[in-house]
C-alpha positions in Angstrom: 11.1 1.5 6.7 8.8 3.9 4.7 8.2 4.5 1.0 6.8 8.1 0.7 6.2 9.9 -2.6 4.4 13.2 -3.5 2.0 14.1 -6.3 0.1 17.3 -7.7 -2.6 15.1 -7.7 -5.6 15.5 -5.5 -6.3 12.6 -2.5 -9.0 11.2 -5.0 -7.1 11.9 -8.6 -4.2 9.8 -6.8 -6.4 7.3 -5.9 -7.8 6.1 -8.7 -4.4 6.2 -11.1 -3.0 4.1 -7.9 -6.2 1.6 -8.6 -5.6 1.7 -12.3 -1.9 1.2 -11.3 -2.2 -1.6 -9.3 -4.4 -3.9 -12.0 -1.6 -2.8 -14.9 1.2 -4.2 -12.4 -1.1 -7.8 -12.0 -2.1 -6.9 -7.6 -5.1 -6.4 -6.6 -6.8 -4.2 -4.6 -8.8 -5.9 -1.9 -9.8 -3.0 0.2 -10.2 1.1 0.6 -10.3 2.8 3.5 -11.7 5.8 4.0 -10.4 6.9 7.2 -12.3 10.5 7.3 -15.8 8.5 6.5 -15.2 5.6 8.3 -14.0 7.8 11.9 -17.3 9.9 11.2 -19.2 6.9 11.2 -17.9 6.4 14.9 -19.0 10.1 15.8 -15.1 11.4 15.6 -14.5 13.9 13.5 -11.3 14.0 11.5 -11.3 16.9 8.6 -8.0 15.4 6.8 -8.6 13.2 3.7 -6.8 9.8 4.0 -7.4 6.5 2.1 -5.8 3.4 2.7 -5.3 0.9 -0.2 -5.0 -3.0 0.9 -3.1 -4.8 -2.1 -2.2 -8.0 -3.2 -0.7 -10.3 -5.4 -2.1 -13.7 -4.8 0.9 -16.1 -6.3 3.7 -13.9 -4.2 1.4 -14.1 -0.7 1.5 -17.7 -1.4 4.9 -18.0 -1.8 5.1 -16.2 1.3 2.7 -17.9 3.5 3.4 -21.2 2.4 6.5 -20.7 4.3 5.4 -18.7 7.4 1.5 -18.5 8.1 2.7 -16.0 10.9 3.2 -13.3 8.1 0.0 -13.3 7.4 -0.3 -10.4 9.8 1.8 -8.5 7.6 -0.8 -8.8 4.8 -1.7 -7.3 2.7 0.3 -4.5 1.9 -1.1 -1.0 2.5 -0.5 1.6 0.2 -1.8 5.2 2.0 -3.0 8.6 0.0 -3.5 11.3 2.0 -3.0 15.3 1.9 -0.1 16.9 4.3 1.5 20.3 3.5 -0.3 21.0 0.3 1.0 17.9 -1.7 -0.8 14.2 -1.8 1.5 11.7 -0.2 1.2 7.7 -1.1 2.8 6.3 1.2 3.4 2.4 2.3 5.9 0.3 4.7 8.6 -1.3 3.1 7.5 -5.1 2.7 11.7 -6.2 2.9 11.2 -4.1 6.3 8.5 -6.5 7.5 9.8 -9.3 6.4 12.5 -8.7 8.7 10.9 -9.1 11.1 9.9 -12.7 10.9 13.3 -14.2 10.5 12.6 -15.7 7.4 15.9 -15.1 4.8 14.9 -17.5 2.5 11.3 -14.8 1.7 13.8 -12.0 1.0 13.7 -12.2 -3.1 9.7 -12.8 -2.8 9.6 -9.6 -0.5 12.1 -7.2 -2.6 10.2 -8.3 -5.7 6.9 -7.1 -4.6 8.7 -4.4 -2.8 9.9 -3.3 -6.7 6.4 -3.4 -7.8 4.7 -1.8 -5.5 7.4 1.1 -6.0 6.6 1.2 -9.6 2.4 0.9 -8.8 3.0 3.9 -6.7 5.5 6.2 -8.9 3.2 5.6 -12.2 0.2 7.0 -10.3 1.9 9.5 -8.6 2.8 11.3 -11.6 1.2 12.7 -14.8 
């Protein structure tokens, strides 16, 4: 159900090769997260660094919710890049995993597809 992959790169180094990543691959990124600035900004403090990525590719999410509008709580997909253990992790849910759980077979190529890319997104900026 989880992708994770690790990187010698910092939280922020990964970051921004997953940014750079993502346009090369044709997504988009939508939204960052920073969970350590955003939690402070609700008076909780939370000293790990985590940010989460919303991504997209607009002709695939139509593909998708031209189908089933109900996946659109599945969207977009997350990609996560946070430290644990020493090592930066990017991690994200597998979108063939989510799909799943909308009953929708006929999505399945759609899903692996982006599934593939995001893979790739995450393995070029996780290394080098």
């Amino acid at each position: 159900m989880l992708i994770k992959l690790t990187s010698d790169k910092t939280v922020s180094e990964a970051s921004v090769a997953l940014q750079l990543a993502v346009q090369a691959n044709h997504f988009g990124v939508m939204q960052i997260h920073n969970l350590k600035e955003t939690m402070a900004k609700k008076g909780v403090e939370f000293a790990r660094e985590c940010l989460i990525l919303e991504v997209c590719q607009p002709q695939q999410a139509k593909k998708v919710l031209d189908q089933n509008m109900s996946i659109s709580t599945a969207l977009p997909c997350r990609i996560s890049v946070y430290e644990e253990g020493g090592k930066t992790i990017l991690a994200t849910l597998k979108p063939t995993a989510l799909l799943a759980m909308f009953n929708a077979p006929q999505l399945e190529k759609v899903a692996r597809e982006v599934e593939e890319t995001i893979v790739k997104i995450m393995k070029e900026a996780a290394s080098g």
